[in-house]
N, C-alpha and C positions, 0 to 999 in steps of 0.2 A: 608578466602580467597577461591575463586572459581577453583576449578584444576579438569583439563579433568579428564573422565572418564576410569577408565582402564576395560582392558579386551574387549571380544567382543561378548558378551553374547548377546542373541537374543532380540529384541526389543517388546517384549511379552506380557511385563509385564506394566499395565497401567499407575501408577506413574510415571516410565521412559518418556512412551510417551506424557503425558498429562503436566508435570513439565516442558519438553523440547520445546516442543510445542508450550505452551501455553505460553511461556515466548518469542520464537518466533512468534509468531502472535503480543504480546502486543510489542514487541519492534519493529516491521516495524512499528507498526500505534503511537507510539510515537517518529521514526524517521522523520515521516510525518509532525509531529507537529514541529519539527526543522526544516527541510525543507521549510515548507510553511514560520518560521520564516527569514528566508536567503532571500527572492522572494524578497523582496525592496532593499536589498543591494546588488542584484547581478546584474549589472550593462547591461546586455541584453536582462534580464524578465523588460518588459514593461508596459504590463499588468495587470493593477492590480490599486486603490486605492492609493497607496504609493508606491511611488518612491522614494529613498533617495538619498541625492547630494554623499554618501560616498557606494565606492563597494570597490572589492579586489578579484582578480585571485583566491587565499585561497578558499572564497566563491563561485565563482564562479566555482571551481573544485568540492567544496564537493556539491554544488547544482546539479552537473551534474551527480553524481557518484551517488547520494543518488536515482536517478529518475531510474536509471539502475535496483534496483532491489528490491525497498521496495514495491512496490504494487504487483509486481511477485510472491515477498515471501509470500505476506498477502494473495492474489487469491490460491497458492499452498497448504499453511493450510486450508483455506474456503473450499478447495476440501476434502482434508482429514479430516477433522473435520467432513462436511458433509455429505462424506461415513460411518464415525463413526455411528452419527445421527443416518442416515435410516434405518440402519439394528440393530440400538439398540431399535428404537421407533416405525420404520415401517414408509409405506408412510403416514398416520392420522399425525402423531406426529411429523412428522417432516413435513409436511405442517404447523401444528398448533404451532411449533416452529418457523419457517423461519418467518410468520406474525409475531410473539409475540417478536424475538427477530432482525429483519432487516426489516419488514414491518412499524411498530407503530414506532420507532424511526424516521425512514425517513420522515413519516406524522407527527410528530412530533416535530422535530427540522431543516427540513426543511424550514418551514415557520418564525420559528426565527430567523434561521443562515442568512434570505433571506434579513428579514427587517433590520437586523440589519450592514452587510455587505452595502446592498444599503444606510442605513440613513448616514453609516460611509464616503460610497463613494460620496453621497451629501455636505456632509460637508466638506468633502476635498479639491471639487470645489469650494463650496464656500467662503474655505477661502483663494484658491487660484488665486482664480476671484475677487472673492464681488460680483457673482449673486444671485441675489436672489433665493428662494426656488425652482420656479417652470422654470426659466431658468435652475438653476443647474442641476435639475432632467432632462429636456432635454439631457444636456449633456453625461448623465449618457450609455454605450453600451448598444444598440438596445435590447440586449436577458434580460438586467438587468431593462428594461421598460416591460419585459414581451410583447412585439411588435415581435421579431425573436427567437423564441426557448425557453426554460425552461433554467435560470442557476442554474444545478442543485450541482453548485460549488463543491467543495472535496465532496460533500455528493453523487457524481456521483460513487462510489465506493459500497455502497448500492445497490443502482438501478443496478447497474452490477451483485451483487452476486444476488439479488432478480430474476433478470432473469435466470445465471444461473442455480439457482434451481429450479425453475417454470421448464425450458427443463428437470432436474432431475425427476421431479413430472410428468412428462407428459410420458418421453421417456423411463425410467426404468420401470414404469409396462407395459408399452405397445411391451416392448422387449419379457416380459417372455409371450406369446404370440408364442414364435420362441425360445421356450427351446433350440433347437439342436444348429440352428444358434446363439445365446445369449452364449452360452459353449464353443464354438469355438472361437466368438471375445475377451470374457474374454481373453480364454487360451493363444491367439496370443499374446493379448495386453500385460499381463502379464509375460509372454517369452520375451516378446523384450524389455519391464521393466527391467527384471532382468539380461536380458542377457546385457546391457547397464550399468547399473550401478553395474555391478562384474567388470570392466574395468576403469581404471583411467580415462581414454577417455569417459567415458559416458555420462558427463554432456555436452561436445563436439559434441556427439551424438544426443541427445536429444534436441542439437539448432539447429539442421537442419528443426527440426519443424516451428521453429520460424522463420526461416527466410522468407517463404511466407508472414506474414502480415506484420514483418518489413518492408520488402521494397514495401507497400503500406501507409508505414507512410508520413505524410508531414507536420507535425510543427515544425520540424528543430530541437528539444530536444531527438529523440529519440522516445520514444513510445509515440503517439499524447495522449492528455487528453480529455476524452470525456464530458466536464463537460457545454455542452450549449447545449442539445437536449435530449429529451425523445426518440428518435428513435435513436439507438445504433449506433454506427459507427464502422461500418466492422473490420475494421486490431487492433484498440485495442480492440475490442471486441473478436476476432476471437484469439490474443496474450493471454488475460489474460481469454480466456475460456481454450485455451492449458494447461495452468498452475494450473488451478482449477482441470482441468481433470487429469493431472499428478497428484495432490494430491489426489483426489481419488481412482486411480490404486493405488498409493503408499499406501495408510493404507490398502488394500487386501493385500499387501506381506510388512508387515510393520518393519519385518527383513530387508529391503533393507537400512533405514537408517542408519544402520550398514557402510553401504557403503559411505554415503555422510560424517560419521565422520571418515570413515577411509583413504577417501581421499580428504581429507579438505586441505590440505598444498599444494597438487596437484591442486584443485582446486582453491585455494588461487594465487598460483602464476600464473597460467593461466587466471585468473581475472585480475590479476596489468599486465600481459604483452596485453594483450585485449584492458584493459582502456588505456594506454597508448597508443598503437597504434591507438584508438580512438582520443586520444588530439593529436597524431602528425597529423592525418588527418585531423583535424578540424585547426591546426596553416596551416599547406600545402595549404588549399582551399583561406585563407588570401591573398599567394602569388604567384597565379595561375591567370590567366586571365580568362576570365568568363566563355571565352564557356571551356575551361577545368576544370574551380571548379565545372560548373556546373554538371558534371560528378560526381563530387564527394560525394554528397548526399546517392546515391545508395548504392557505397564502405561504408560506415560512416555505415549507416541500416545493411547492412549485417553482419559487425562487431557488429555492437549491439546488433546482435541473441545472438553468442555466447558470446562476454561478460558478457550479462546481466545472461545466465545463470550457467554460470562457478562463478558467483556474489552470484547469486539467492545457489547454491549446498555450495559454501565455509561458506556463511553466517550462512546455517541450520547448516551447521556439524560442525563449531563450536559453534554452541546452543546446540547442541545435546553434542558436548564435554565438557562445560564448565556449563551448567544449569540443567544436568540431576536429578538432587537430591533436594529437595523441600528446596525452601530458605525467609521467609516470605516476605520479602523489593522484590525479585523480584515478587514474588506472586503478593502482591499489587499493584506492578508499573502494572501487568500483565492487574489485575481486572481494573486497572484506567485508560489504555489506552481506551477502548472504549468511555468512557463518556469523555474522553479528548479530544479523537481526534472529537467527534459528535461538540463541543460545542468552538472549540480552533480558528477557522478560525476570527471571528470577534475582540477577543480577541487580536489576533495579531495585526492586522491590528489597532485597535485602538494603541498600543504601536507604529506601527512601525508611524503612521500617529505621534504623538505624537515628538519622536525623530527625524523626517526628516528635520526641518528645521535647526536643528541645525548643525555645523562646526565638531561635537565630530568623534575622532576615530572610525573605527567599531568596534573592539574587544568593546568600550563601549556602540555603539548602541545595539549589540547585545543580552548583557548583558541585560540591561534594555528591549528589546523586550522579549525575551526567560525566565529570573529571572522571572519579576511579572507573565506572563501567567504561568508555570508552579508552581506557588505558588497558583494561583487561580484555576488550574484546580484540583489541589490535595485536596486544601481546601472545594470545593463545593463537588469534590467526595466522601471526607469522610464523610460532614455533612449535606448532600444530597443526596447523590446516597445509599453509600453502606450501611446504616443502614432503608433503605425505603423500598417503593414499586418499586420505581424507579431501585435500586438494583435490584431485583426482575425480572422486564421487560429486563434492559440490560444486567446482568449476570448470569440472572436464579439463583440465591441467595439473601439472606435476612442474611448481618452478621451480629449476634449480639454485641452489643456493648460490649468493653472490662469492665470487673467485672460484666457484667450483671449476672444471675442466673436462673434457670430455675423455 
């Protein structure tokens, strides 16, 4: 059994960070994969290949809650890990890692997640039509005829970090340049880091950043999804560069996460009082008349700064409370998140296409959506991924098979 961490010994020492971490990073990008698995049964994503006749409030809260803060968390380690990275390899090596481990994958599974999402969404048409092939494909949204935008579907999460750290590769050596200047913005940034998170109030703090691009959001969920254009779109690009950046300052004073585990229950329940005052403003806009809901979008955004990061702080710290000590089952889940979440989109979508026509319960659609995909993405991982070259490319490892020998 998993039990917090006692004492509060400096966060120094590498297995601390890298076990705690690294099992926070695998666990956002396999909550994504639940996530995405909810999208047809939640009864006001529309969007999408499958639709199913069965939602539930249930779903439709934990759909809402999950979008708050699992790509925050994923961009805030990318930053930290990142920092990690450059100053352990230099800029060389860590250009020559960002290609080898976020460049070739997105050129890579890009083009199958592409065909295979579109043939799934053809045939959905067509069996909800009886058009034929090349009617159906008509049908099909304009960015997914490849006619308006690239869809660069969940893999738009890539192309974010790939950017970035390109600004990393471009803007850090070109800083030390202005030694004096570069000493001082560290020192400021750093100071107001730490002076921030010694204070329960910090993570409170720290959304006041965020509230400039929230309330330039406008897809009605919360932070917009940038997943249909290769030119970036400002406020979520400008939110989850915040976040990556924060992870970066943060592993320069990486004693701070001291902080986020020691005020986890603080920020825990500053999260549930947040989200809540979210859903009550979201049922409120319901029974308002227009031109007063329509106000309301604004308040909703502004809330979802601080939410999302009082979400984003309670979540680490207690990963940091409860994973700090090397545990193998999380290790692996860790290692299988990336190649799960690279390859899980169409996968779904064929399960969820599959159960929609049917009358069942959702506790059992879901079941049968989320059961077979994470049965297939574990299976091709182990006897696919992690014993390959393929291992290799996404985890920078090559593990040997159990009883092998040298």
């Amino acid at each position: 059994m998993l039990t917090p961490s006692s004492g509060t010994a400096p966060l120094t020492a590498a297995p601390y960070r890298v076990h705690a971490l690294d099992a926070t990073r695998g666990f956002a990008l396999l909550i994504g994969i639940v996530y995405h698995g909810l999208e047809s049964l939640v009864a006001n994503k529309i969007y999408g290949p499958a639709q199913d006749t069965q939602s539930s409030l249930l779903l439709e809260a934990a759909y809402y809650v999950f979008h708050i803060f699992r790509m925050q968390v994923f961009f805030l380690m990318a930053g930290y890990f990142a920092h990690l990275l450059y100053h352990r390899q230099g800029l060389r090596g860590f250009v020559a890692n960002r290609v080898q481990r976020l460049g070739l994958p997105l050129l890579i599974f890009w083009p199958l997640d592409y065909v295979l999402v579109a043939a799934l969404w053809v045939w959905s048409i067509q069996h909800s039509s009886g058009l034929p092939l090349r009617q159906a494909f008509a049908k099909l949204p304009a960015v997914y005829r490849l006619v308006q935008g690239v869809p660069l579907m969940h893999l738009w999460f890539l192309y974010y970090l790939l950017l970035f750290c390109a600004c990393v590769a471009v803007v850090r050596p070109a800083a030390n340049r202005w030694p004096g200047a570069l000493h001082q913005a560290r020192t400021l940034a750093d100071q107001a880091l730490a002076s921030a998170l010694a204070h329960w109030w910090g993570s409170l703090a720290l959304a006041v950043l965020a509230v400039p691009p929230m309330l330039a959001m406008t897809d009605g969920l919360g932070v917009d999804t940038p997943e249909s254009s290769l030119w970036p779109r400002w406020a979520p690009f400008a939110l989850y560069f915040l976040y990556f950046a924060l992870g970066w300052l943060l592993h320069r004073q990486a004693h701070l996460l001291n902080a986020l585990r020691q005020f986890r229950v603080v920020n825990l329940v500053s999260s549930g009082l947040l989200i809540g005052l979210l859903f009550g403003l979201k049922i409120l806009g319901h029974r308002l008349d227009a031109t007063t809901a329509s106000r309301l979008p604004a308040a909703i955004n502004f809330v979802y700064a601080f939410a999302s990061t009082t979400t984003v702080c309670a979540f680490v710290g207690y990963m940091l409370a409860y994973f700090s000590a090397p545990h193998p089952v999380v290790r692996y889940l860790s290692d299988a998140a990336y190649w799960g979440y690279l390859i899980h989109l169409p996968i779904i979508i064929f399960f969820q296409l599959l159960v929609a026509p049917y009358g069942w319960h959702w506790p059992i659609k879901l079941l049968l959506i989320l059961g077979p995909t994470f049965i297939i993405l574990l299976l091709t991982y182990h006897f696919c991924v992690r014993h390959t070259r393929l291992g290799l490319l996404l985890n920078g490892r090559i593990y040997a098979p159990r009883g092998a020998t040298a």
